[in-house]
GUKOLMAR-826077 format. One record per residue: residue in three letters; y negated, x, z negated of N, C-alpha, C in turn. Coordinates in nm, 2 decimals, always signed. Last residue first. Layout:
+-------+--------+--------+--------+--------+--------+--------+--------+--------+--------+
! fikol !    n.v !    n.u !    n.w !   ca.v !   ca.u !   ca.w !    c.v !    c.u !    c.w !
+-------+--------+--------+--------+--------+--------+--------+--------+--------+--------+
!   Ala !      Y !      X !      Z !      Y !      X !      Z !      Y !      X !      Z !
...
+-------+--------+--------+--------+--------+--------+--------+--------+--------+--------+
This chain:
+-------+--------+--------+--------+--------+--------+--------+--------+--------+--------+
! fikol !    n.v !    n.u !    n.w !   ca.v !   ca.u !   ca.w !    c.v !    c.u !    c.w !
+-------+--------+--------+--------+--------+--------+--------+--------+--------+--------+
!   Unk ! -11.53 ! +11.82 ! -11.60 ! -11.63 ! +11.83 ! -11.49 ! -11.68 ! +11.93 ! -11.62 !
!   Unk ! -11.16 ! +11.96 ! -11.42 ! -11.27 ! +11.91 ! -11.54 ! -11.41 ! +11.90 ! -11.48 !
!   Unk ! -11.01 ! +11.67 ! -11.22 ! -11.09 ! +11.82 ! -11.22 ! -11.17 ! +11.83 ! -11.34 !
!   Unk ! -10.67 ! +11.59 ! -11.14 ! -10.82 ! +11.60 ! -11.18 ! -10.88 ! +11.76 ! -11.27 !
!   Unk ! -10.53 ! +11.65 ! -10.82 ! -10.55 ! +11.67 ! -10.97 ! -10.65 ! +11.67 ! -10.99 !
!   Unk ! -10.70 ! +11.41 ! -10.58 ! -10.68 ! +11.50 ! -10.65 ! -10.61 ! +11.57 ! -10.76 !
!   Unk ! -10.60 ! +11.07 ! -10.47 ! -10.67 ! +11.20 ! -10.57 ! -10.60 ! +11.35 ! -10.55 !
!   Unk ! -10.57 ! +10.88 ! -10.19 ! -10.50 ! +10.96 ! -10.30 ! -10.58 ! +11.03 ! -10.39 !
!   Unk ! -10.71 ! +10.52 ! -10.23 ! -10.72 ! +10.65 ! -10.16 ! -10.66 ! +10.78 ! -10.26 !
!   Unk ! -10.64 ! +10.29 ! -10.23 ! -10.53 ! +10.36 ! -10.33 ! -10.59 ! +10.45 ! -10.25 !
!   Unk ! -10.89 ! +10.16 ! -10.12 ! -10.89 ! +10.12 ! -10.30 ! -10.76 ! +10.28 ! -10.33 !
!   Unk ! -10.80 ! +10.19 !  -9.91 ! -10.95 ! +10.24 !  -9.93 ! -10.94 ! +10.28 ! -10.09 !
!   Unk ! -10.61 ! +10.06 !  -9.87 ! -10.59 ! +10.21 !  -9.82 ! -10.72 ! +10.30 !  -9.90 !
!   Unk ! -10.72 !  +9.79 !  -9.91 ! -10.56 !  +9.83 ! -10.03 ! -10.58 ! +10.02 !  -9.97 !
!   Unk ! -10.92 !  +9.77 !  -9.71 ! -10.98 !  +9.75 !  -9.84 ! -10.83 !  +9.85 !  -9.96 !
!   Unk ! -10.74 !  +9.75 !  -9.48 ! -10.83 !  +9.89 !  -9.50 ! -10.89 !  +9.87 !  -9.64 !
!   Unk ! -10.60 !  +9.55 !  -9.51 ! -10.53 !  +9.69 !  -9.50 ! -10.63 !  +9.81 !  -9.56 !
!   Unk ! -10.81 !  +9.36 !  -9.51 ! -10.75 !  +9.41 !  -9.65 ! -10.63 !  +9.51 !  -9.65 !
!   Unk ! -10.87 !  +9.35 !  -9.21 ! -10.98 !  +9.41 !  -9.32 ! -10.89 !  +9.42 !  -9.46 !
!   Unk ! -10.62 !  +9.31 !  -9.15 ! -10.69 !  +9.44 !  -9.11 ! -10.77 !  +9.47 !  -9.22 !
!   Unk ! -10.63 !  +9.02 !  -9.20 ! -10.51 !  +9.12 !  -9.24 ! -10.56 !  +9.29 !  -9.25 !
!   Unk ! -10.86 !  +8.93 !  -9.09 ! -10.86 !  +8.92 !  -9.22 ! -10.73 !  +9.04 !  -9.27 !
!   Unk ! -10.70 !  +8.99 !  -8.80 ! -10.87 !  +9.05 !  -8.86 ! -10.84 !  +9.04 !  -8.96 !
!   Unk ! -10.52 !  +8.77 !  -8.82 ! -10.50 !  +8.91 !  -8.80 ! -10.60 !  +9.01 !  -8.86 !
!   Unk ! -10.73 !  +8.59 !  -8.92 ! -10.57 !  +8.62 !  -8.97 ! -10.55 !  +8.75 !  -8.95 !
!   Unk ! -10.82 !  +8.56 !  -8.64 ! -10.88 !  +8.56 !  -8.80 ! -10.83 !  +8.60 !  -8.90 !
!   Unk ! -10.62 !  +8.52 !  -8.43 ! -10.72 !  +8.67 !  -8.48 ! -10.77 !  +8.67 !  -8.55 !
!   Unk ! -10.57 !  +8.23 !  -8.53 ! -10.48 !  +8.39 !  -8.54 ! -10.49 !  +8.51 !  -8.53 !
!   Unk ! -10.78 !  +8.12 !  -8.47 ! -10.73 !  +8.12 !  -8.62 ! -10.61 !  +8.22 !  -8.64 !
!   Unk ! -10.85 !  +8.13 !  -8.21 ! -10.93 !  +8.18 !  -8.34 ! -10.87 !  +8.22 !  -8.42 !
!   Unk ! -10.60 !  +8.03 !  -8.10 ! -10.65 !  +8.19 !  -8.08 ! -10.79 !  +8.26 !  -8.18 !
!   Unk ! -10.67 !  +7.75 !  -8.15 ! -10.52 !  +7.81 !  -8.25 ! -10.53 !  +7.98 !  -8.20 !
!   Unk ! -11.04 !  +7.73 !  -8.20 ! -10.90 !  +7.70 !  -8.14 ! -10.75 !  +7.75 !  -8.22 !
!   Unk ! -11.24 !  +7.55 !  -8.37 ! -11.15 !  +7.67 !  -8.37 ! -11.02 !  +7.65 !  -8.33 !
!   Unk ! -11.56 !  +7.45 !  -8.36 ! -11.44 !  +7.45 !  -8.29 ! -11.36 !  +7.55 !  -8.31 !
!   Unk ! -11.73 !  +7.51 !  -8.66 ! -11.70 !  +7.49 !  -8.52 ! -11.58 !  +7.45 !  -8.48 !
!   Unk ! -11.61 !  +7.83 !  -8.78 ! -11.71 !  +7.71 !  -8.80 ! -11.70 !  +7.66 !  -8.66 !
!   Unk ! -11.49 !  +8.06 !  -8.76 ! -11.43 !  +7.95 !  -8.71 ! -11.50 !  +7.80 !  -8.72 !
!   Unk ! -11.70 !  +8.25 !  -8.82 ! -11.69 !  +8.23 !  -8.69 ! -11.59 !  +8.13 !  -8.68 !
!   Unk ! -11.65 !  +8.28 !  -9.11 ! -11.72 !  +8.18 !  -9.07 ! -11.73 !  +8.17 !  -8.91 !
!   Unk ! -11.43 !  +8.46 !  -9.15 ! -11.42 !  +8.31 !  -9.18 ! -11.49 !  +8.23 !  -9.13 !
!   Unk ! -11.56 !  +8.67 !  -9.11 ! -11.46 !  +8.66 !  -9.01 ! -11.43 !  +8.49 !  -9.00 !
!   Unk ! -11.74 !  +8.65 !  -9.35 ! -11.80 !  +8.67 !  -9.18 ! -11.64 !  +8.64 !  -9.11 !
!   Unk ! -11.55 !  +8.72 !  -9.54 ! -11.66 !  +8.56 !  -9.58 ! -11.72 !  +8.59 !  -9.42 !
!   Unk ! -11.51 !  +8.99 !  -9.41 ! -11.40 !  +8.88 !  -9.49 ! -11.48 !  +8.78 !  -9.44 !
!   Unk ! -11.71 !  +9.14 !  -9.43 ! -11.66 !  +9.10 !  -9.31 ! -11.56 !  +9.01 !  -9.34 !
!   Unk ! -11.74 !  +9.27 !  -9.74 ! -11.84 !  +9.20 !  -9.69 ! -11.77 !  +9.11 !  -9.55 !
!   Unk ! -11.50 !  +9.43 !  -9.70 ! -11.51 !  +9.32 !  -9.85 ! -11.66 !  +9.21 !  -9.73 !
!   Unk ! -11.54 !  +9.60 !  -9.50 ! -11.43 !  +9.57 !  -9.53 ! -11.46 !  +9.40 !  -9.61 !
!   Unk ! -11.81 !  +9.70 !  -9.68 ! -11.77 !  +9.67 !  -9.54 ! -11.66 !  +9.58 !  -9.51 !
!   Unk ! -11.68 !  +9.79 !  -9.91 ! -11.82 !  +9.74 !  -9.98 ! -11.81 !  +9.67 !  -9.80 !
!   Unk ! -11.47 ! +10.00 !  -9.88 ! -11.46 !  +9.90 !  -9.95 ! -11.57 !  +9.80 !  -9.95 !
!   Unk ! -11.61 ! +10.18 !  -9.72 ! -11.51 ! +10.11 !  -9.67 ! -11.45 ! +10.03 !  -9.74 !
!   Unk ! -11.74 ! +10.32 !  -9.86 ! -11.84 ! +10.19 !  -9.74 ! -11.72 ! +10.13 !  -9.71 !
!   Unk ! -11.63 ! +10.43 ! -10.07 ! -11.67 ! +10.32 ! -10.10 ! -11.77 ! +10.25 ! -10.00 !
!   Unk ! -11.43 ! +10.62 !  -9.92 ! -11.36 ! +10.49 !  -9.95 ! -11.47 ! +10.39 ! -10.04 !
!   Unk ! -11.69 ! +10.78 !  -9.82 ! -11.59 ! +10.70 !  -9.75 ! -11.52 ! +10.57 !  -9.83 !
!   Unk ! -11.75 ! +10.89 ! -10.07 ! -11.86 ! +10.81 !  -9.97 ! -11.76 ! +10.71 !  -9.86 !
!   Unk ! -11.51 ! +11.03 ! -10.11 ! -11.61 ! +10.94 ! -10.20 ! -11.72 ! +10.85 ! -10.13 !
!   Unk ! -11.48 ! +11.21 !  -9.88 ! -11.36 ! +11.10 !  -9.95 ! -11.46 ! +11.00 ! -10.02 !
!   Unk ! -11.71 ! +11.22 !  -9.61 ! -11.67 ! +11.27 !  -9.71 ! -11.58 ! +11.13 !  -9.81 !
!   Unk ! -11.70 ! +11.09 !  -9.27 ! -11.77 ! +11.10 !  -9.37 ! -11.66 ! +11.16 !  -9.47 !
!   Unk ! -11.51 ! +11.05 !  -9.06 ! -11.63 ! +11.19 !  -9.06 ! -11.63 ! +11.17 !  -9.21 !
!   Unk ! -11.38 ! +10.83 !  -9.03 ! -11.30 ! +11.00 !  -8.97 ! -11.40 ! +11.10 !  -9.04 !
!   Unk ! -11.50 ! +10.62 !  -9.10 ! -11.40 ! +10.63 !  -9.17 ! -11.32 ! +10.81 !  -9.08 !
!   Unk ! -11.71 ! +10.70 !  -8.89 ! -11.73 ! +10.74 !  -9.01 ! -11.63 ! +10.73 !  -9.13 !
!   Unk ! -11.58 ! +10.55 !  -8.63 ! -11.66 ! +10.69 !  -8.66 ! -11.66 ! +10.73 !  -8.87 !
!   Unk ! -11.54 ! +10.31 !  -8.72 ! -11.46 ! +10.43 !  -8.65 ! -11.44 ! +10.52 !  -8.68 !
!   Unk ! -11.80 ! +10.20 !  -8.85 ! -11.70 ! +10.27 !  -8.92 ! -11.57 ! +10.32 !  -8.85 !
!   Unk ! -11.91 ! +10.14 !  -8.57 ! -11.97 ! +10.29 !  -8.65 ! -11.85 ! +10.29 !  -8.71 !
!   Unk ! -11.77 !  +9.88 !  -8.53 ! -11.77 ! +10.00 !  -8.44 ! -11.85 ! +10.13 !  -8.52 !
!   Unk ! -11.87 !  +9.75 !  -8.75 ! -11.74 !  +9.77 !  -8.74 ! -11.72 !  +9.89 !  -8.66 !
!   Unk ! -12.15 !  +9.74 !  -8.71 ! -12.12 !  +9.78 !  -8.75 ! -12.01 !  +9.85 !  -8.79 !
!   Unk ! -12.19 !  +9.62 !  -8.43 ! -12.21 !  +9.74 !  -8.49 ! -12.14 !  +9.83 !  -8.57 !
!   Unk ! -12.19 !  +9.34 !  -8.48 ! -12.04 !  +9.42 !  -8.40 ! -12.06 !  +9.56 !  -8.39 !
!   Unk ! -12.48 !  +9.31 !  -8.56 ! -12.32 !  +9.31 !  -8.66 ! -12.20 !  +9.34 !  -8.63 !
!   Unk ! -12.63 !  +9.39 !  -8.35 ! -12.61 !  +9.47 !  -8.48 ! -12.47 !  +9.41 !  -8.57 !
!   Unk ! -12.52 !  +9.19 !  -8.17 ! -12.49 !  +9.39 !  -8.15 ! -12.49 !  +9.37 !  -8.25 !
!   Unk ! -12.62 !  +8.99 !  -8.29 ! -12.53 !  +8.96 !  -8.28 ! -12.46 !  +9.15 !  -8.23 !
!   Unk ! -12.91 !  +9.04 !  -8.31 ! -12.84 !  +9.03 !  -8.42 ! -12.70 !  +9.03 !  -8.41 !
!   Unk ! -12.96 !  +9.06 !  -8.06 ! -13.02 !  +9.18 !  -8.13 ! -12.91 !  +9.17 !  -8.23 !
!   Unk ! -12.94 !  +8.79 !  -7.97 ! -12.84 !  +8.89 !  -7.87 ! -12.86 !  +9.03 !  -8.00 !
!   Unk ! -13.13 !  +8.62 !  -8.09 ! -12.97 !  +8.61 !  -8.11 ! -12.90 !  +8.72 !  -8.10 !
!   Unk ! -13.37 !  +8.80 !  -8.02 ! -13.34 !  +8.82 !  -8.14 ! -13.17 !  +8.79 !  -8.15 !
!   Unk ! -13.33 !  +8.67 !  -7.76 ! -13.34 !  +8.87 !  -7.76 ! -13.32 !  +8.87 !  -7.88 !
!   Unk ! -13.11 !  +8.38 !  -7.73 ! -13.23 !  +8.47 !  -7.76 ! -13.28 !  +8.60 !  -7.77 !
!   Unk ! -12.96 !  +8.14 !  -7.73 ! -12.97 !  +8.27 !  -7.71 ! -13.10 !  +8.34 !  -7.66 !
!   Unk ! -12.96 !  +7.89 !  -8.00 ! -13.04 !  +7.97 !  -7.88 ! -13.03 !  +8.09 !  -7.88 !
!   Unk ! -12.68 !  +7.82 !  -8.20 ! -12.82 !  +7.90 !  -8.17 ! -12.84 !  +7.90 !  -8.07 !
!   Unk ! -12.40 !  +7.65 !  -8.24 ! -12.57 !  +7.60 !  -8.26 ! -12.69 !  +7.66 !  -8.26 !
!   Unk ! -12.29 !  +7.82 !  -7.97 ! -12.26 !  +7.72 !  -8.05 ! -12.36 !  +7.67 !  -8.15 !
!   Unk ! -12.52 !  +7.93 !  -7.81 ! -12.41 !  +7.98 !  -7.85 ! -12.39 !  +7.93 !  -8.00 !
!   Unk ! -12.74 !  +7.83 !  -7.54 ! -12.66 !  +7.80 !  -7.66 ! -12.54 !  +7.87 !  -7.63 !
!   Unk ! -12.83 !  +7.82 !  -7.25 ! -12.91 !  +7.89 !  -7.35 ! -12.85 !  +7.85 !  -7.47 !
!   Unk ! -12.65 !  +7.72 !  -7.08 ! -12.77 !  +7.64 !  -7.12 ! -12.91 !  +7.72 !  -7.21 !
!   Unk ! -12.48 !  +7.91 !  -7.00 ! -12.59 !  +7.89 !  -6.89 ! -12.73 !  +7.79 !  -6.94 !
!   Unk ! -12.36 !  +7.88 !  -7.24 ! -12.39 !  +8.00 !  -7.23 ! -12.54 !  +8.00 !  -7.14 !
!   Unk ! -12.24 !  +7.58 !  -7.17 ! -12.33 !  +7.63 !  -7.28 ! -12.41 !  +7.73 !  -7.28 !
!   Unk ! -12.09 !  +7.71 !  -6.94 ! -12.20 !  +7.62 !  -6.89 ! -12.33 !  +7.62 !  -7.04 !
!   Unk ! -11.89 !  +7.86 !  -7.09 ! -12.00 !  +7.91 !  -6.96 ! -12.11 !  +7.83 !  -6.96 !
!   Unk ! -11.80 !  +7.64 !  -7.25 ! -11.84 !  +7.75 !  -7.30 ! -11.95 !  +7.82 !  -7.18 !
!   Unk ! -11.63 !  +7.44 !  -7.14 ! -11.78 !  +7.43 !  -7.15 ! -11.86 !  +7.54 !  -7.12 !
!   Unk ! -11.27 !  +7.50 !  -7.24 ! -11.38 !  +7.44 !  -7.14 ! -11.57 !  +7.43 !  -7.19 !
!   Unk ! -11.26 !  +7.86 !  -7.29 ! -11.24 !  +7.75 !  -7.34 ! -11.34 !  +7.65 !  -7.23 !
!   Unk ! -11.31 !  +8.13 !  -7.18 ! -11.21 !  +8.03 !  -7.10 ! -11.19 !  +7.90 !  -7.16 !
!   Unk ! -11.48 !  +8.28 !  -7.36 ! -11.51 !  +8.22 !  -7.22 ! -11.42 !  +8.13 !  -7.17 !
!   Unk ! -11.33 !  +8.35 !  -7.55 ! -11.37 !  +8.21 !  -7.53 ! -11.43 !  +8.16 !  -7.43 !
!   Unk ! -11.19 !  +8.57 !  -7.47 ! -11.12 !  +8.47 !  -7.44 ! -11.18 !  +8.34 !  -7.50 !
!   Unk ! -11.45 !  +8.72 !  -7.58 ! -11.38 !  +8.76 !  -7.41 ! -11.30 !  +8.61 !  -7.36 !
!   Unk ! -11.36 !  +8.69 !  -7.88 ! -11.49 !  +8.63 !  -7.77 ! -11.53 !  +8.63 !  -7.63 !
!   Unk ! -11.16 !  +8.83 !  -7.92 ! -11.15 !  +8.69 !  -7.95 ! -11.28 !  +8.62 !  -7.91 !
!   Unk ! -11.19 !  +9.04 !  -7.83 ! -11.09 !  +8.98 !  -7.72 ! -11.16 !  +8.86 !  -7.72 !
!   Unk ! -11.31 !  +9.18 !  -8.03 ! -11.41 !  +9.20 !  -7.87 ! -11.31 !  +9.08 !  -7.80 !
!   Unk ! -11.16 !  +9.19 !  -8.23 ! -11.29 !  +9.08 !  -8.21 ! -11.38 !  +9.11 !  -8.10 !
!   Unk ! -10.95 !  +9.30 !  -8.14 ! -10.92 !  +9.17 !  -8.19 ! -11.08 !  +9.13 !  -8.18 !
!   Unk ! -11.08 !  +9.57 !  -8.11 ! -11.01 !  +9.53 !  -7.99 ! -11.00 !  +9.39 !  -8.02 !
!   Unk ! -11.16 !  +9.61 !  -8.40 ! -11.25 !  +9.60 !  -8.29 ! -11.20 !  +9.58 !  -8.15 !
!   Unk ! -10.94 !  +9.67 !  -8.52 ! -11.04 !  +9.55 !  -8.59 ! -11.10 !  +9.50 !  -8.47 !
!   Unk ! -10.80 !  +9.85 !  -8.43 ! -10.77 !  +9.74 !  -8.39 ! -10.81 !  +9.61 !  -8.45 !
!   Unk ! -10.96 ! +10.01 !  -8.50 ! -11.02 ! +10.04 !  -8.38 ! -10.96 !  +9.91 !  -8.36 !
!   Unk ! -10.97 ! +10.02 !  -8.84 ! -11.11 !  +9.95 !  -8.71 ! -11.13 !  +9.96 !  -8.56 !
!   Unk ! -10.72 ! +10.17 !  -8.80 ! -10.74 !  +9.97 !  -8.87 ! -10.87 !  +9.97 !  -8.78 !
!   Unk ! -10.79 ! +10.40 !  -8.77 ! -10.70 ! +10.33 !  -8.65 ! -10.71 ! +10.20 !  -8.69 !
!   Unk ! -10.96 ! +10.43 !  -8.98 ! -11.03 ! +10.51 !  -8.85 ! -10.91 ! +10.41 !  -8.74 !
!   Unk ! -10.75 ! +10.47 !  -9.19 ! -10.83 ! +10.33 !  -9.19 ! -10.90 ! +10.39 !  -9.03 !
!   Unk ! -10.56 ! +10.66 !  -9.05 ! -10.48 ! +10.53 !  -9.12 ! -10.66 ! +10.42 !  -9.05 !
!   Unk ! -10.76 ! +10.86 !  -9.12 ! -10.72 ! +10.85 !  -8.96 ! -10.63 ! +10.73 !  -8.95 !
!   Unk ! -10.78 ! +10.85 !  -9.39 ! -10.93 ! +10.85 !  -9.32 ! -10.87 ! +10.79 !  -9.14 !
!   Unk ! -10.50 ! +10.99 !  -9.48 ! -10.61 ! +10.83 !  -9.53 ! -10.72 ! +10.80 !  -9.44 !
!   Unk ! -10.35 ! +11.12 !  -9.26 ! -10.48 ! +11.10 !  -9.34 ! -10.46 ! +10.98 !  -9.36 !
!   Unk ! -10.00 ! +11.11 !  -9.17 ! -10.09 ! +11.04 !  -9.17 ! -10.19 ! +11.06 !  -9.27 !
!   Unk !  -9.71 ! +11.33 !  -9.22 !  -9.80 ! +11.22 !  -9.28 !  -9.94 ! +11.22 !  -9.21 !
!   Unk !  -9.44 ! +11.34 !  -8.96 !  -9.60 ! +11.37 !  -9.04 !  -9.64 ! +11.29 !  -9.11 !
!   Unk !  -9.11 ! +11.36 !  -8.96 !  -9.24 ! +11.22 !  -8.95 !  -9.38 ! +11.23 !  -9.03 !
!   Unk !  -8.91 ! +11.39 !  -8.72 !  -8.98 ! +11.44 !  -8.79 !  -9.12 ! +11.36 !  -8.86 !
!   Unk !  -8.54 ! +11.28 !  -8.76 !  -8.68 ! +11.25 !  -8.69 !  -8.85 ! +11.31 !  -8.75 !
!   Unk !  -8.29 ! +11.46 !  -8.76 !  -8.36 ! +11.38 !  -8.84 !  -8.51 ! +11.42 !  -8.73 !
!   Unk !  -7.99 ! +11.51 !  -8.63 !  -8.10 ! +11.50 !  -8.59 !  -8.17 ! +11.42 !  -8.66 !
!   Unk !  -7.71 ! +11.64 !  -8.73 !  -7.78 ! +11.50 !  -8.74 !  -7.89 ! +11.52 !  -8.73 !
!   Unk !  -7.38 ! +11.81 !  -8.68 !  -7.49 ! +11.79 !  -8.72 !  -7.57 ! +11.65 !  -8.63 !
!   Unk !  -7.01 ! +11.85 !  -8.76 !  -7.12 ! +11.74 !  -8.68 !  -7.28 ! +11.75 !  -8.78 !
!   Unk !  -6.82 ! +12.12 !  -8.70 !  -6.94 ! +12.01 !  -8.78 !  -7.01 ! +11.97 !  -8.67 !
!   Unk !  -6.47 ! +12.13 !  -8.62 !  -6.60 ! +12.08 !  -8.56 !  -6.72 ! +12.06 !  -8.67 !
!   Unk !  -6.18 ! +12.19 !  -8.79 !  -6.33 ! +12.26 !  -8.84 !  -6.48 ! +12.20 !  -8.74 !
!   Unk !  -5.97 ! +11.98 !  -8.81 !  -6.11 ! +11.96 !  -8.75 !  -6.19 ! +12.09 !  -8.84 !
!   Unk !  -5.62 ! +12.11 !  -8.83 !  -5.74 ! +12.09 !  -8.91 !  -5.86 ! +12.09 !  -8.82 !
+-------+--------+--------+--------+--------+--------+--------+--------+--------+--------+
């Protein structure tokens, strides 16, 4: 008769915040749209455009350059603030953010869009509606009388 027992190593598997879930979606929101303009340097012209004073139909400009931070800004704060800020406040910048960058992600393919745009678009688009479905099913509470 086998009296041996065989025991089974189960893998331990934390749960994951809501807030540290979406906090990791924008970090790889923000690696995909720092690349996807890193690697347009390599398309043909692009430097020499750059050297002209054009970025695809703007003049680069201290306002261009101003506006163009402030909107990669953005994404980069919500790092930060999908970890800090409070539940309620949180899942609604990160719905109203998230929702807004959509119709933006789309329009940088205006132009020339190579097949490395349109798959970080994709991907990015994928991200932003991870964080929009995480944001939207943020868990509750039992409810609370008020």
């Amino acid at each position: 008769m086998n009296t041996e027992i065989k025991t089974k190593k189960v893998l331990q598997d934390n749960t994951v915040s809501v807030k540290l879930k979406i906090g990791s979606i924008w970090v790889s929101f923000m690696f995909l749209y720092v690349y996807v303009d890193y690697f347009q340097l390599y398309m043909p012209n692009k430097i020499e455009e750059i050297q002209r004073g054009k970025v695809f139909l703007f003049d680069i400009t201290q306002g261009f350059i101003f506006t163009a931070l402030s909107l990669a800004t953005i994404p980069i704060l919500m790092i930060f603030l999908s970890v800090t800020l409070k539940a309620k406040a949180n899942r609604l910048i990160n719905l109203i953010i998230a929702t807004t960058l959509i119709p933006y992600m789309l329009l940088n393919l205006a132009g020339e869009a190579w097949p490395h745009m349109i798959f970080a678009a994709v991907v990015e688009i994928t991200l932003l509606c991870l964080i929009i479905y995480f944001a939207w099913k943020w868990p509750s509470d039992k409810t609370v009388r008020a």
